[in-house]
C-alpha positions in Angstrom: -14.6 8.5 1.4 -16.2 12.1 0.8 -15.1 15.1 0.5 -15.8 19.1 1.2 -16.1 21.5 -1.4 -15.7 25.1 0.1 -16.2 27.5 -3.0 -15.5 31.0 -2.1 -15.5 34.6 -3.4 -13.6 37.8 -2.4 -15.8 40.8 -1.3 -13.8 42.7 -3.8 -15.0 41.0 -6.9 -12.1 42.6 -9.2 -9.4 41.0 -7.1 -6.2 40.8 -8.9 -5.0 37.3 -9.9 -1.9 37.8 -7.4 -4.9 38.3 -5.2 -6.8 35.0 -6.0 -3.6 32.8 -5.8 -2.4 34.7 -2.2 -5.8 33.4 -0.9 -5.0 29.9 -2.2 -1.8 29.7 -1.1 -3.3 31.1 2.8 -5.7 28.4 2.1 -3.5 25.5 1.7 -1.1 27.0 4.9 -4.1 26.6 7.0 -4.6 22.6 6.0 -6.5 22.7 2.9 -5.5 19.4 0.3 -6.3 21.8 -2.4 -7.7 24.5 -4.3 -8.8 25.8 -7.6 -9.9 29.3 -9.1 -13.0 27.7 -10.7 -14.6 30.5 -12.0 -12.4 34.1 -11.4 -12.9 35.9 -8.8 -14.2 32.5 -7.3 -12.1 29.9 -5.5 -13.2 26.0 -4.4 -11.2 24.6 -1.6 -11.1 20.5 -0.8 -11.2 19.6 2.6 -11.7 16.4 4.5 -15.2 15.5 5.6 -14.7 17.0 9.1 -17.5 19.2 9.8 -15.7 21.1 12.2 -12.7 21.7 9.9 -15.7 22.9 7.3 -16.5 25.3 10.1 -13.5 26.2 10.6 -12.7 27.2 6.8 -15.7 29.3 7.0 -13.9 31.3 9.7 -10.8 31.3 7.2 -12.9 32.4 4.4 -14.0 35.4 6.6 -10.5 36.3 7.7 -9.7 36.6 4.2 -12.7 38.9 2.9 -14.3 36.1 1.1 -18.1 35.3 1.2 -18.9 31.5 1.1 -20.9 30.5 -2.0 -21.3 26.8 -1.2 -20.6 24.5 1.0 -20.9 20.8 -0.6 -20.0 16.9 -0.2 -18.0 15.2 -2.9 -18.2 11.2 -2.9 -14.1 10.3 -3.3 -14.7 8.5 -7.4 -16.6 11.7 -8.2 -15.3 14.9 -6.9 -13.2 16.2 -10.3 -16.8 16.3 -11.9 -16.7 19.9 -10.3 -13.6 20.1 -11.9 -14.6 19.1 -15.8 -11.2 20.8 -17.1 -9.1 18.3 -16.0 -9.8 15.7 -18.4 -8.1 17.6 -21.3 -5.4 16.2 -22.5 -2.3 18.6 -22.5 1.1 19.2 -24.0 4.3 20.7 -22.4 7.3 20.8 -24.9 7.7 17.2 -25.9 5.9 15.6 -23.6 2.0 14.8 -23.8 -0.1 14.5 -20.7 -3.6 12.5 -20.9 -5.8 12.3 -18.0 -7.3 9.2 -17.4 -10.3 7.7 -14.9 -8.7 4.2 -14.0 -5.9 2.2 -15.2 -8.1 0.3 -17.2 -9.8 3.5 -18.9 -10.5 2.7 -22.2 -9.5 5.7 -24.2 -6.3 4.9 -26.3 -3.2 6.4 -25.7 -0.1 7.4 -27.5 2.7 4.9 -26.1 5.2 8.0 -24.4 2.1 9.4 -23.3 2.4 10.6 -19.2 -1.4 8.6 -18.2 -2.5 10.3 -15.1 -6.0 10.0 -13.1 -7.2 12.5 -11.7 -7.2 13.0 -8.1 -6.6 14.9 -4.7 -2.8 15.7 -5.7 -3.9 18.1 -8.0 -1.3 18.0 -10.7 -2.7 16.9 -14.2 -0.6 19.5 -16.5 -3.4 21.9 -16.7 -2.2 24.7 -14.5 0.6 27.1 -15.7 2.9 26.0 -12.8 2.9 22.6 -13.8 2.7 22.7 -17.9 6.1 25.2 -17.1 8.1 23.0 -15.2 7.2 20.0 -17.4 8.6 22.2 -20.6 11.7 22.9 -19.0 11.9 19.3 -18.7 12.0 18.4 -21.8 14.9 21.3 -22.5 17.4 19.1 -20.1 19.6 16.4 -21.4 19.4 12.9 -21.1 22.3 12.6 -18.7 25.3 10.0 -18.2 25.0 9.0 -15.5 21.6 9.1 -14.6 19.9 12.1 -12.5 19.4 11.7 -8.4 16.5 13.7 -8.3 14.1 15.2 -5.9 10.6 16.0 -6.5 9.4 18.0 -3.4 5.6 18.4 -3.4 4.6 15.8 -5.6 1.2 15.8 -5.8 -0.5 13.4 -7.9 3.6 12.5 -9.1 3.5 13.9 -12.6 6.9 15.5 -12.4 8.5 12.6 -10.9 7.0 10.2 -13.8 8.1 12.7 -16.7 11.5 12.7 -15.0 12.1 9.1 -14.9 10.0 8.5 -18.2 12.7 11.3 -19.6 15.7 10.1 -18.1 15.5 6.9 -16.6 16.4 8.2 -13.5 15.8 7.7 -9.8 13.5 10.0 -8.1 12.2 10.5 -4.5 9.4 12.2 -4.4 8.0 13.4 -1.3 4.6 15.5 -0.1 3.4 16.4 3.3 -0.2 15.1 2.1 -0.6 11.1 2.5 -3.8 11.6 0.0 -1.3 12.9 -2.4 0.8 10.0 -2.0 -2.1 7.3 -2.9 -2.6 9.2 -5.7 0.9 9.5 -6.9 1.7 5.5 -6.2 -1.6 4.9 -8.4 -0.1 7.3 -11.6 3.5 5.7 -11.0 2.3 2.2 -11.4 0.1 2.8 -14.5 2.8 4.7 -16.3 5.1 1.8 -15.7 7.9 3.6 -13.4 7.0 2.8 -10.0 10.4 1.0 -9.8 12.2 4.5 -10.1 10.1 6.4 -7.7 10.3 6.6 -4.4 7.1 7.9 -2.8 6.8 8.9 1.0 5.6 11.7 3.4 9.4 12.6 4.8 9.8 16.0 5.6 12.5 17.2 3.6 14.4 18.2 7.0 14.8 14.2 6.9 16.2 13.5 3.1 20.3 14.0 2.9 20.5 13.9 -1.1 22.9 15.3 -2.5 20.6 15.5 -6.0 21.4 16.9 -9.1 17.7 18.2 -10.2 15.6 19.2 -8.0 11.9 19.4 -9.0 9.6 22.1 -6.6 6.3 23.4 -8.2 5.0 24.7 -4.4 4.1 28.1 -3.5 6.8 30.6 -3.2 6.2 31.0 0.2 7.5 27.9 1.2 10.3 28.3 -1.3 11.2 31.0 0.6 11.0 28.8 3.8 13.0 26.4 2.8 15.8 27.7 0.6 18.4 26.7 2.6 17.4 23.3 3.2 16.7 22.5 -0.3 20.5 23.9 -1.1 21.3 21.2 1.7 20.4 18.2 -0.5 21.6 19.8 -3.3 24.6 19.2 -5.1 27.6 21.4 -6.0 26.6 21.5 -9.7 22.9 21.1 -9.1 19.8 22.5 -11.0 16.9 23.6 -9.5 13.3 24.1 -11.6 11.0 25.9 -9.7 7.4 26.8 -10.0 4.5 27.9 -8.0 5.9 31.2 -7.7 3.3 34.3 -8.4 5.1 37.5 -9.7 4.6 39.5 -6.6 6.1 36.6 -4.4 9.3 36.2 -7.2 11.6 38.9 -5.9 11.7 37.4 -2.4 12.6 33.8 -4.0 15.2 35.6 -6.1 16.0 37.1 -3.1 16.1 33.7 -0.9 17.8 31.6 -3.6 20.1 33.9 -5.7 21.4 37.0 -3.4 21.7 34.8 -0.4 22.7 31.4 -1.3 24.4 32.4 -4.4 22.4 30.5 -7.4 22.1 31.8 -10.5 19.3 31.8 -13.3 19.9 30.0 -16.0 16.0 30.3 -17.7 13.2 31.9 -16.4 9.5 32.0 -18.0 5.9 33.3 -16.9 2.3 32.4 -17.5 -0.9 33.7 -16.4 0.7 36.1 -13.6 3.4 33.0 -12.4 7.1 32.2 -12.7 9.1 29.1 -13.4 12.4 29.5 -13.0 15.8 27.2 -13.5 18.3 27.9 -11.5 22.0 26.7 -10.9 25.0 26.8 -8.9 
């Protein structure tokens, strides 16, 4: 399968980097499977190879005062070449993340190692958001008995497998992208916790919990959207770790979360202009 690579930049080149990640997170609204500031002010957007969709993100692109740089196909085993940061390996608080190409890649790895390959779910440890949440992680305890947790917005399923490699816990994890999905059932089998995870494209509207950790590195837009049904599935004594969020979008999540359904923070860090945030009831 191939792939489009929209790379755009905004016509005001000193854009802020609240700026860069509102047009991301406009992007992925309007149906994009992903996005990357490749090289600030510039942004690459990975769409489906539908040339009328690619049309149609042109349009997008001009809505949002960007000019279009490039337009470009991406064969399926080969698109994170435009993305050569990926295959660094990482480290958030204990845990050590190592991107791989295939199960059988032959680079050795250290046995607690988090293996994942690269792919459309976007979610190798190398952006803030991610790196956050996976340190705050490693701050919980091991729990008796185990977790029922929720990972909403999966992606490529690297918070679900440090979960369940952390805590041997169960964890459904869900993501509106069926991409995402093959990508996450491919990481969960080669880190050897597939029988934990539950992988699927429910909505959330569809999941009755109750959880007791509840894992959502999405933009803070939809954070916002769905506050009230992620408090749903959530149980009375439930923690929430939260990411995604830029600072400019925090307040209203705060808002959402905290002055209307009554959590409270327990932790909250930044990086690079975005918040992670724990929260409990």
């Amino acid at each position: 399968m191939k792939w489009i690579a929209l790379t755009i930049r905004p016509i005001e080149t000193t854009a802020s980097n609240d700026s860069l990640d509102e047009i991301c997170s406009e992007l992925m609204t309007r149906g994009a499977l992903g996005t990357t500031i490749t090289s600030p002010p510039e942004i690459t957007c990975y769409l489906p190879e539908e040339s009328s969709l690619a049309d149609t993100f042109v349009s997008h692109a001009k809505e949002l005062r960007c000019d279009v740089l490039t337009v470009t196909e991406i064969s399926d085993e080969h698109w994170t070449g435009a993305c050569p940061e990926v295959w660094e390996p990482i480290r958030a608080g204990s845990l050590e993340v190592i991107p791989v190409e295939s199960p059988s890649d032959p680079r050795a790895t250290p046995p607690h190692a988090i293996k994942i390959i690269p792919g459309l779910g976007f979610g190798t440890g190398h952006h803030s958001t991610t790196r956050m949440v996976l340190a705050e992680l490693t701050k919980l305890p091991a729990p008796i008995p185990p977790y029922a947790i929720l990972d909403l917005g999966t992606g490529s399923g690297i918070l679900a497998i440090a979960a369940a490699k952390l805590f041997g816990s169960p964890v459904e994890a869900i993501d509106i992208d069926p991409m995402a999905i093959e990508n996450a059932r491919d990481n969960t089998a080669m880190n050897g916790v597939d029988n934990l995870i539950e992988l699927s494209t429910k909505p959330l509207q569809e999941l009755s919990g109750p959880y007791d950790l509840i894992l959502a590195n999405v933009y803070g837009e939809v954070l916002v959207q769905l506050a009230s049904e992620v408090s749903r599935v959530a149980q009375p004594h439930a923690t929430i770790i939260m990411s995604g969020i830029t600072e400019l979008v925090w307040n209203q999540v705060y808002t959402a979360y905290c002055s209307t359904l009554k959590w409270r923070v327990e932790d909250e860090t930044s990086e690079n202009g975005w918040v992670c945030a724990v929260l409990r009831r």
